[in-house]
N, C-alpha and C positions, 0 to 999 in steps of 0.2 A: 154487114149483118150475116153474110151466109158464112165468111170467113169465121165468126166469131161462133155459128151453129157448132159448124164442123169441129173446131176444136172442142164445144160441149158434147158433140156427140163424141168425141177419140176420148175424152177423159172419160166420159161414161161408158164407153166400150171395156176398157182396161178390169170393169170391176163385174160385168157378166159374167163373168168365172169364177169367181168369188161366189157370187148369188147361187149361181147354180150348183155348186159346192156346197154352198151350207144349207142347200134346201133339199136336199137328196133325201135325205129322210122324213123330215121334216112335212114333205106333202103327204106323208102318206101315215101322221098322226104317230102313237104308235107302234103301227103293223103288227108283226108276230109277238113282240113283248107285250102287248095288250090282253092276250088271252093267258099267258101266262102270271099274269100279276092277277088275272081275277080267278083263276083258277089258285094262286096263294089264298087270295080271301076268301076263299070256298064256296062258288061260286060253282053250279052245274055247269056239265059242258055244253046241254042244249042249250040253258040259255047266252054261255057266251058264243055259242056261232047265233043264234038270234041276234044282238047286238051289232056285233059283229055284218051282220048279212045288212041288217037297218043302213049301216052306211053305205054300202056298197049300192043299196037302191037308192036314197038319197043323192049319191053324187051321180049314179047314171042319169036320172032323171032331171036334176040340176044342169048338166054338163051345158046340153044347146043352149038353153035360155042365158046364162050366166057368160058363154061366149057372145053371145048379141049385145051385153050389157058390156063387155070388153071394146065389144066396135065403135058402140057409142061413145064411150068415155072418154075424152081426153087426161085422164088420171090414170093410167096403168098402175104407174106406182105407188099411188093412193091404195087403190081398189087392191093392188099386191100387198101392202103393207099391213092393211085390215085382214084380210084373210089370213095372214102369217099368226097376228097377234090372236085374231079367235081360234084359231089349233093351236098354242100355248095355252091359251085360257080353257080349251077342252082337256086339255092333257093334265093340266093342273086341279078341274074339279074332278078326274078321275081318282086322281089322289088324292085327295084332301077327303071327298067323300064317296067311294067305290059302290052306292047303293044302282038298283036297275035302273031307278029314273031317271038319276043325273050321268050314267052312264050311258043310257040310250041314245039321250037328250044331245048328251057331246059326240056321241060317234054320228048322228044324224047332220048336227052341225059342221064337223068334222069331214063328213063325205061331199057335203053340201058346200064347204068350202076350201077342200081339197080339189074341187072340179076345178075352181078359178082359176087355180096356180097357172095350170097350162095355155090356156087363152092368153094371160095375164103376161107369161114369159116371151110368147109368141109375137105378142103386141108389144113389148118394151123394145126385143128383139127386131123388129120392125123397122120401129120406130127412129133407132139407130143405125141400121145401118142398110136402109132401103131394101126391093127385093132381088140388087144387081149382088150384092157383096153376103147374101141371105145365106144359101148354101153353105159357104166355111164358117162362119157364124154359130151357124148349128152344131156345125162337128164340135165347132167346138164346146159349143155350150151340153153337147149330150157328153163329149167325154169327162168332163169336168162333172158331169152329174153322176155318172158311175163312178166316178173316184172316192164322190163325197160317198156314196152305197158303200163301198169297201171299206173307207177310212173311218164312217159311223157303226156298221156294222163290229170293227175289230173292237173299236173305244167302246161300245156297247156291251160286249162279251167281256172286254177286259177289267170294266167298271162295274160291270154286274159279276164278275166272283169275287172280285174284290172288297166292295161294299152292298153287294145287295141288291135287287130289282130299283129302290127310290133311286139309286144313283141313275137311270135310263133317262128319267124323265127329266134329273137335272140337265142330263148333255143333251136331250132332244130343246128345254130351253134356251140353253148356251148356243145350238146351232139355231134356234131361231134368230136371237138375237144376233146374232153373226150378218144371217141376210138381210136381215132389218136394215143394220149398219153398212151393210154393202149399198143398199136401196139409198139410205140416204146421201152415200156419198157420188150417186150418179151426178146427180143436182140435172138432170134435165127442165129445160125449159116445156114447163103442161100448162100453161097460159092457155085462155079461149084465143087469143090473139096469133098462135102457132100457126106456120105454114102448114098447110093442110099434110097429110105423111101420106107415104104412097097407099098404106092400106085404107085410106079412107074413101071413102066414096062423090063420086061429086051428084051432083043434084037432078040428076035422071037414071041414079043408080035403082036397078031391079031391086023387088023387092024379096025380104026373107025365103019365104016357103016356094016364092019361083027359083031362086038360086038353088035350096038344096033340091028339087025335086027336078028343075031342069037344066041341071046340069052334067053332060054324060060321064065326062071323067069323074067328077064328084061321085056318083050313083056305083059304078065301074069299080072307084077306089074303096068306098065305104063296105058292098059286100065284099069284095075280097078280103078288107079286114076282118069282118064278119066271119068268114069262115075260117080266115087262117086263127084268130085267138079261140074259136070253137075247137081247133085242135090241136092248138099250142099250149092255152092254161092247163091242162092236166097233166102235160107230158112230163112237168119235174114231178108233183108229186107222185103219179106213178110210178116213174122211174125209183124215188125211194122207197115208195110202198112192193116193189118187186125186188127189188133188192134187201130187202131186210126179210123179208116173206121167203127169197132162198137163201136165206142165209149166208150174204154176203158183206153185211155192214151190220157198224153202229150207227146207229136211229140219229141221234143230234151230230156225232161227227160227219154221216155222210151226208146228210142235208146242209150243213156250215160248207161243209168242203164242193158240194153244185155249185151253192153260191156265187161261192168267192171264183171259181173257175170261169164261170157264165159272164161275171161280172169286169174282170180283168181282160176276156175278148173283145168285151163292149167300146172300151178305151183308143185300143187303135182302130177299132172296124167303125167308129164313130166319125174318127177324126178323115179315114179313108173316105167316107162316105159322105165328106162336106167339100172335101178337093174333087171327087166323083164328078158330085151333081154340079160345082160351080163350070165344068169343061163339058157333062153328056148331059146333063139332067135327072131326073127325078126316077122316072118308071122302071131302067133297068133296075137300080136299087131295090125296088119295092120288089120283080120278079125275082134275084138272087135271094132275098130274105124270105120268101116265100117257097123257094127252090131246098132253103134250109130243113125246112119241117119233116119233109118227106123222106131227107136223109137223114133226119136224127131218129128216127122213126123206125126206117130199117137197120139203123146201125145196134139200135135198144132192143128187137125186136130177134135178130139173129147174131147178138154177140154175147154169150149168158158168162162174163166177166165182169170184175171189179174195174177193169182198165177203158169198160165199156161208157163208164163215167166220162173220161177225158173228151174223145169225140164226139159223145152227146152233147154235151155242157160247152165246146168251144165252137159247134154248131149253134146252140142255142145264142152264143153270145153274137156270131156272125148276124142273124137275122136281128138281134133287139137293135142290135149298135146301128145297125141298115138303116132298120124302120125306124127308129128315134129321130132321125133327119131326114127321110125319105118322107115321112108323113104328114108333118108340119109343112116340110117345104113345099110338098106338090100340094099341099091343101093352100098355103097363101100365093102359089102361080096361077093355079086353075081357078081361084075366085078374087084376083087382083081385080080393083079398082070398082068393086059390087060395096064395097063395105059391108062385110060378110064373112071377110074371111075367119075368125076366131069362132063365130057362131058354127059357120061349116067343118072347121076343125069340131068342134063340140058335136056335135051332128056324126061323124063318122067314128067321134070317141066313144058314142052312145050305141052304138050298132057291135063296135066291138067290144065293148061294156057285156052287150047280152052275150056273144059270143064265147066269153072269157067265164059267163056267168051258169053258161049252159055246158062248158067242156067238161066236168068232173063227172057232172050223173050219168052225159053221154059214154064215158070213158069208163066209170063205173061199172057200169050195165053190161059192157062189152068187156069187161075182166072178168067179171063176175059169170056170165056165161059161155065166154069162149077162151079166157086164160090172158095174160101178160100179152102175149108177143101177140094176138088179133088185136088187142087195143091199140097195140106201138103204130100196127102197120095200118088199122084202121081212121086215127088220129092224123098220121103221115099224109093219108088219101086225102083225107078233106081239105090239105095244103094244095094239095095238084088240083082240084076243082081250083081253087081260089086263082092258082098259077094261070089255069089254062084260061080264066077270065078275064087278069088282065094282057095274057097273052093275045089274044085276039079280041078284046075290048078294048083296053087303052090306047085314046085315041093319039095321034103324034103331040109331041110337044115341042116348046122351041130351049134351046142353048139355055140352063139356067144362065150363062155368065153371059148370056146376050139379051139378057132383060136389062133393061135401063127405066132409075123413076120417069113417071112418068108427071108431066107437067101440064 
């Protein structure tokens, strides 16, 4: 029987890369072609960041509770499969009818079931390949998710001058359907009858709100997200709001060309970052990618060029690629065998939710009355706080590649 596990779980490993490829967009509805198409149908701009803003609260607020429903569930792939198919079905009633209600309505549900995805991925992730073999897993699953950003991104752009905004929404279907099809070809056994998986909990596990509230790495980890997306969400759009303000770029080329830069660092600093942790572990990761902000900061801050772009943007892609595996992973170490881990990931997603949510007015505020370069270098600073926290808060950890399931 366990011979026969294993090779379900090797076959259902194979198609994780898949999934995480054609979901890349996908989780996130949409995103910036959404304002754009309602802005075609004439549509103010307040009320599309209204709409807009509806999901973003929806999913922060969703995120904890929806990963506790992940813990529970022996159905990952169920519970992933639904989620997939209601952001098709939200993106499809945008279409069909663009009015505020059913637009609201869908980016509500859309945020709300955009939080899943992660828990969801986490736990299938798990699920196959315990928390010994965790680490490369990830790299790989996060480099393969930036791939699918570039490679829907370009088809995006490519299909929308060619045919039109409708074409977006066909390929964000097409890619749904794509991980659907990956989903079913895992074919895992989710029988009530399943050997228990390492992330589950056995029957004198603590419970919820003691885990996230006492546990110190968890606490340690979650602010310093906190503050480092508090001064990381603003730093691309200012960086293009200061460069077209001196008159250094085009407005759509140089925000496509962040991107794609940000995006293609992510790929190997992903993959580096899942061989990392399987030999040191987790927390250096999180310091290096935290270590990033502060230099993308001063480099935006005191380099007043076009070529200021590249350093920025290949910084910025070193910390995402970091923390894309860095933070899943040290969230299912630090709360193995609580049955908890997914809700705790949700939990520290929701903290830098706000942080991410609260950087533009802070950033704002600070352009607006002291210039560009105090925002770059004051955004940078709030990384070093975050750094210096887990520098002498985080407590040791052991070898990710020296964890073994536990039985």
């Amino acid at each position: 029987k366990r011979q026969a596990m294993h090779r379900t779980h090797h076959h259902a490993r194979r198609w994780l890369p898949g999934l995480n490829f054609f979901l890349a967009d996908v989780r996130d509805g949409l995103g910036p072609f959404l304002g754009v198409f309602l802005l075609a149908q004439g549509w103010r701009l307040d009320d599309i960041g209204y709409v807009m803003a509806l999901g973003g609260i929806a999913g922060m607020l969703a995120t904890t509770p929806l990963g506790a429903l992940v813990d529970a569930s022996r159905r990952k792939r169920r519970l992933l499969a639904a989620a997939i198919a209601l952001l098709l079905a939200g993106n499809l009633a945008i279409w069909i009818a663009p009015s505020l209600a059913v637009t609201a309505a869908s980016q509500v549900i859309t945020g709300v079931v955009a939080a899943l995805i992660a828990p969801c991925l986490l736990g299938i992730t798990l699920q196959i390949t315990g928390h010994a073999d965790l680490p490369r897993q990830l790299g790989i699953n996060e480099a393969w998710n930036h791939a699918g950003n570039v490679a829907t991104a370009a088809l995006a752009g490519a299909m929308g001058l060619r045919w039109g905004l409708p074409s977006v929404f066909v390929l964000m279907a097409l890619m749904g359907c794509a991980s659907l099809a990956c989903l079913a070809l895992m074919r895992l056994d989710e029988t009530p009858q399943d050997t228990p998986r390492p992330e589950q909990a056995g029957p004198c596990a603590p419970g919820l709100l003691h885990v996230l509230t006492g546990t110190p790495a968890l606490r340690v980890l979650a602010v310093a997200m906190l503050l480092f997306h508090l001064g990381n969400a603003a730093m691309l759009p200012l960086l293009g709001q200061a460069a077209v303000a001196r008159g250094h770029a085009n407005p759509s080329g140089f925000t496509a060309l962040t991107i794609i830069v940000a995006q293609l660092v992510m790929i190997p600093m992903a993959l580096l970052a899942g061989r990392h942790a399987q030999r040191s572990g987790y927390w250096l990761l999180v310091k290096a990618a935290l270590l990033s902000l502060p230099l993308r900061g001063l480099v935006a801050a005191t380099w007043d060029s076009d070529w200021a772009l590249i350093p920025v943007q290949v910084l910025d892609g070193v910390g995402a690629g970091l923390l894309g595996v860095a933070l899943p992973g040290l969230v299912a170490q630090t709360l193995r065998g609580t049955g908890h881990v997914n809700a705790g990931l949700g939990a520290v997603m929701t903290l830098q939710g706000l942080g991410a949510a609260a950087s533009p007015a802070l950033a704002g505020w600070i352009a607006q009355r002291f210039g560009f370069d105090a925002a770059f270098l004051s955004l940078g600073g709030i990384a070093v706080l975050a750094l210096a926290l887990c520098w002498f808060g985080a407590p040791a950890e052991p070898r990710a590649a020296h964890l073994q399931p536990k039985t």
